[in-house]
C-alpha positions as CSV (number, residue, x, y, z in Angstrom):
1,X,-55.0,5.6,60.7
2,X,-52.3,6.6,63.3
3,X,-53.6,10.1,62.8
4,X,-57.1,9.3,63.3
5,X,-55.7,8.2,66.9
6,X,-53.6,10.8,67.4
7,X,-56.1,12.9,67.4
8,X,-58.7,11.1,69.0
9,X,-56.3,10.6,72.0
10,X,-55.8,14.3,72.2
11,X,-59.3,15.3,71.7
12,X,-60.9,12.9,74.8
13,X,-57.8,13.9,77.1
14,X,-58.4,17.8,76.0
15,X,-62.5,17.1,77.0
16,X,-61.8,15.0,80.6
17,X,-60.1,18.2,81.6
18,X,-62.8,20.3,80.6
19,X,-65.9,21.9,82.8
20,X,-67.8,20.2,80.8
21,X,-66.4,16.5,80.9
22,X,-67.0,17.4,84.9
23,X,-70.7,18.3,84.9
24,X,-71.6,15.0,82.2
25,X,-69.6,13.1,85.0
26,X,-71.6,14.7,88.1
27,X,-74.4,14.4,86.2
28,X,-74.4,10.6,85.2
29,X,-73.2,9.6,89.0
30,X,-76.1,11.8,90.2
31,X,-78.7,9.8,87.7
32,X,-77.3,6.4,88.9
33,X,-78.4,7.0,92.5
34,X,-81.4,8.6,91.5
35,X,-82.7,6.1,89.4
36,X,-81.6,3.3,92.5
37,X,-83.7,6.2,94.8
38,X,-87.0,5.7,92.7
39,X,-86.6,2.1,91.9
40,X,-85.4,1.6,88.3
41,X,-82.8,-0.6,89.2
42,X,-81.1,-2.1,92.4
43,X,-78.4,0.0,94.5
44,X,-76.4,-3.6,94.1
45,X,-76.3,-3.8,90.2
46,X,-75.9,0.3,89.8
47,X,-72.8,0.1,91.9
48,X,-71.7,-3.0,89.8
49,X,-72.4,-0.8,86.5
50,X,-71.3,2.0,87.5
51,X,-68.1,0.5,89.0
52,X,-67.2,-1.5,85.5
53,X,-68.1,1.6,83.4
54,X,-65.6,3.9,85.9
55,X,-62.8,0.8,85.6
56,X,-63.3,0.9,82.0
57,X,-63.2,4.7,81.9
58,X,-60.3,4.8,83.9
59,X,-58.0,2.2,81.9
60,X,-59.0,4.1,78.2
61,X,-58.3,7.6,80.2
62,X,-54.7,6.0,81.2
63,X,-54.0,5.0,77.7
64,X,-55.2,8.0,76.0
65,X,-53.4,10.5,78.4
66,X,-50.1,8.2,77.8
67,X,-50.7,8.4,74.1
68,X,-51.1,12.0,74.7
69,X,-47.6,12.0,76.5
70,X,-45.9,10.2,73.7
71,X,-47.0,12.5,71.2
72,X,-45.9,15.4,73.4
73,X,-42.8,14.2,74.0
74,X,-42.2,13.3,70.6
75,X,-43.2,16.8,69.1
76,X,-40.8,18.5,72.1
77,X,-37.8,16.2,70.6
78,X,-38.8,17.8,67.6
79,X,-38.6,21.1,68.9
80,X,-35.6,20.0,70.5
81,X,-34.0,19.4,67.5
82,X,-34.8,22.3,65.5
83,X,-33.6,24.6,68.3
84,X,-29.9,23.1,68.0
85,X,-30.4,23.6,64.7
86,X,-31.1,26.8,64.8
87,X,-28.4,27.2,67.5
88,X,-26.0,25.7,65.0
89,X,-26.7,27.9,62.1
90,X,-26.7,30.7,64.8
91,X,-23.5,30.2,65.3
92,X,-22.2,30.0,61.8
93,X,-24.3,33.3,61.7
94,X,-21.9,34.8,64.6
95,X,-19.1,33.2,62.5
96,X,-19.8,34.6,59.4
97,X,-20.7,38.0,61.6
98,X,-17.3,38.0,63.1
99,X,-15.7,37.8,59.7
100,X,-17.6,40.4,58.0
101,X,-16.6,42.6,60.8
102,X,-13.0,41.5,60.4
103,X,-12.8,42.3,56.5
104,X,-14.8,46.2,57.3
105,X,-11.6,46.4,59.6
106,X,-9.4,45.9,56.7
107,X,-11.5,47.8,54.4
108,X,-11.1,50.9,56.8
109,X,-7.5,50.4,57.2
110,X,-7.2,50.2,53.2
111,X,-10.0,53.4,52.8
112,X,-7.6,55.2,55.5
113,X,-4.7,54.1,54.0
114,X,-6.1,55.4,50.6
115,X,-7.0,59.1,52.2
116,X,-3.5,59.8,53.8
117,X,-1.6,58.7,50.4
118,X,-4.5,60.8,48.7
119,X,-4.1,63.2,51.1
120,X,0.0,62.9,51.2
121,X,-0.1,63.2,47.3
122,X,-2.2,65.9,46.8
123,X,0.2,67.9,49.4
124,X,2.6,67.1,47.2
125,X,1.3,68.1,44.5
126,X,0.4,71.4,46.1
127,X,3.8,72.0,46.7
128,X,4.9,71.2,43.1
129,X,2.4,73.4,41.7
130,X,3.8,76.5,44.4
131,X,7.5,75.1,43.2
132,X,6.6,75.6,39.4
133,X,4.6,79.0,40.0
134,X,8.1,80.4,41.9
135,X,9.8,79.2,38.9
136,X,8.2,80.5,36.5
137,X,7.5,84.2,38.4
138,X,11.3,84.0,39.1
139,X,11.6,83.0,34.7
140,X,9.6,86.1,33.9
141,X,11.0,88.5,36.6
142,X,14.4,87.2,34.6
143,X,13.0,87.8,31.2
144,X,11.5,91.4,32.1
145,X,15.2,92.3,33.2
146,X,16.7,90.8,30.5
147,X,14.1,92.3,28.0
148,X,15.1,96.1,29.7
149,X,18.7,95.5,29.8
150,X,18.6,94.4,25.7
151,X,16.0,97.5,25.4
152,X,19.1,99.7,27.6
153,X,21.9,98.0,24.9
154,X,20.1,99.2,22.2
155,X,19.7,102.5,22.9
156,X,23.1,102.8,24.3
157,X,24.7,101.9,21.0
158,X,25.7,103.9,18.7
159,X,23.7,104.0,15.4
160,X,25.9,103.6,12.2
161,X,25.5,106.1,9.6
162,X,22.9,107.8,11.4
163,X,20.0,105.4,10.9
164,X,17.4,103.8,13.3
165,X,18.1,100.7,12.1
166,X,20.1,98.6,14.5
167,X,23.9,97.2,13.2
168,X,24.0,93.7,12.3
């Protein structure tokens, strides 16, 4: 039922502001002295109808543009509302934003972090690997001169008995 009124209220203050409501109006006031111009009725009871149906229009007009109002101003509290809600959850949203943004910081500073030991390590390793090859050029330059000064000893001794075969 309220809604029936509601929107009753809004439809007859949506048509009094309308050309239309403006020319019915014109219209009807222009018949009234017309019809007191060719005699249907007498100026004196025309102005008393037309005066009680204005006074009557006027009072519903009052009530239905102040119903109108009320549901306006209810719907903008509404509205109201829902925008500090919104504002509210926008601001956890900022919140939230603002720590997401914190913990990428820290996830940089670890993925950084990460990439210079990576990077430290892998010098390091680097060098190891250059360390070991030394070593073990420096192992087989000692084994070559080793291996020819054993090859020099055995030559330079002398062979028992005349053989090939090396003393024991």
């Amino acid at each position: 039922m309220q809604q029936k009124i509601r929107k009753t209220a809004l439809a007859v203050t949506r048509w009094i502001g309308s050309p239309a409501s403006l020319f019915v109006h014109t219209v009807l006031f222009v018949a009234s002295f017309l019809a007191v111009k060719y005699g249907f009725i007498r100026f004196e009871e025309m102005l008393l109808i037309l005066t009680t149906i204005v006074s009557l229009e006027a009072i519903y007009l009052s009530i239905f543009i102040q119903m109108t109002i009320n549901f306006t101003t209810q719907e903008l509290a509404e509205v109201s509302e829902d925008i500090e809600e919104m504002q509210e959850d926008l601001g956890e949203i900022q919140e939230d934003m603002g720590e997401l943004q914190e913990d990428v910081e820290e996830i940089s500073e670890d993925v950084e972090e990460i990439t210079e030991e990576e990077a430290e390590e892998e010098v390091q390793e680097e060098k190891r690997k250059q360390e070991q090859r030394k070593t073990l050029t420096d192992i087989q330059t000692d084994l070559r001169k080793l291996m020819n000064d054993i090859t020099k000893l055995q030559q330079s001794a002398p062979k028992p008995n005349g053989s090939d075969k090396p003393v024991q």
